[in-house]
N, C-alpha and C positions, 0 to 999 in steps of 0.2 A: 440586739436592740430591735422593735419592734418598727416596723414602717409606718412613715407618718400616716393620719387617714387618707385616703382620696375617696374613697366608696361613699356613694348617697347610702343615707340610711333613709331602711322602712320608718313607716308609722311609728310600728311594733320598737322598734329600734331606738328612736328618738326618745321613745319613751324610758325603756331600759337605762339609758345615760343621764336622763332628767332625774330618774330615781336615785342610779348612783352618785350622782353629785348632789342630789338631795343628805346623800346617806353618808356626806362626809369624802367621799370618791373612795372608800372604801368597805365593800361589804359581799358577804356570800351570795351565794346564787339564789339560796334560799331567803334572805331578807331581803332580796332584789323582787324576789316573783312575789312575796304577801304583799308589797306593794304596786304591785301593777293595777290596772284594772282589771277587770276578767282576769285574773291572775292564768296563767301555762300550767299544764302538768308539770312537776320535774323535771322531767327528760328533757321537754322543750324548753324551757329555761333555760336549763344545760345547754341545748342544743342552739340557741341561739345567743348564748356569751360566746359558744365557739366561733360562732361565723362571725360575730364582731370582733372577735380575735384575729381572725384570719385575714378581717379588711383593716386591721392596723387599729382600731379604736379602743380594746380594753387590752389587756396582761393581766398576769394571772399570778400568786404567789400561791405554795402550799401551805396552808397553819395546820399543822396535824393534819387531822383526816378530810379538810374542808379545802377546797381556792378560795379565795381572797383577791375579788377582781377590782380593778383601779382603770380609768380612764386612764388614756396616753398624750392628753391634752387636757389644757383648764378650762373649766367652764366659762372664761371668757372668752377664750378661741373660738368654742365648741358653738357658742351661742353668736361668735360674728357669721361662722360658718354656715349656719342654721337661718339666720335673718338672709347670706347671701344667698341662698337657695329658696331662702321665699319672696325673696325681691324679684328673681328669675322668673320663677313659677306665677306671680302673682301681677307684676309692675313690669317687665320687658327689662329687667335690672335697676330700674330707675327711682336713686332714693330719692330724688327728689318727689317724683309722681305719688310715692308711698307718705313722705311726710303730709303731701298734699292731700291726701284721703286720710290719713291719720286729724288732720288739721280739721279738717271737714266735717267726721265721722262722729269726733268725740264731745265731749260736756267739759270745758276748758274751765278753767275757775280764772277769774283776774290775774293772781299769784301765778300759775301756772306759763299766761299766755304772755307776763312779762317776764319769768323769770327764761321762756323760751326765748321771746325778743333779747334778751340780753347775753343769750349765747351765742345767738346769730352776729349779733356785734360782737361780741369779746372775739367769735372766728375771724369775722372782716379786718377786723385790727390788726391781728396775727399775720393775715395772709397776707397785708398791705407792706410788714416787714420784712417778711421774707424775700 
């Protein structure tokens, strides 16, 4: 069994995962790099499902003469993992700080700005039970 991730992923990397969960969490190396941008040579394609191999993020099966690489987590994990590394990087960890530039930043519609107020209550309510 493979080891869960802990390794920060590159750019390069994030991207590689974004494709394969794009591609169903299941696909060759070679449908993974025609989707890249600036797509890799081969090799390094190759060469860079191996080291995400190695940091615990993809496995590998044989189909005949191909691998057949698969994330070792779902793209929900993947993507809280991702947000908490940009929260780090970006806010000092603080979701709060970030909703607050997200709040700020963006072009809210009516619908949007109560159906958020109203998650904010539906959480208060919850917490008040517990």
């Amino acid at each position: 069994m493979t080891n869960p991730p802990h390794e920060k992923l590159t750019r390069r990397e994030r991207e590689i995962m974004h494709v394969l969960f794009a591609l169903g969490n299941r696909a060759s190396a070679e449908e993974i790099r025609t989707r890249l941008i600036d797509p890799p040579s081969s090799s390094a394609i190759r060469a860079m499902l191996t080291r995400l191999e190695a940091k615990g993020h993809l496995r590998h099966r044989e189909e005949g003469l191909r691998y057949v690489y698969s994330a070792t987590t779902t793209p929900e994990k993947a993507g809280r993992k991702a947000l908490k590394q940009h929260l780090s990087t970006f806010f000092g960890g603080s979701i709060g700080e970030m909703a607050t530039a997200l709040l700020r930043q963006e072009e809210w519609t009516d619908d949007e700005l109560d159906a958020l107020q109203s998650e904010i209550q539906r959480i208060r309510k919850e917490r008040k039970r517990s």
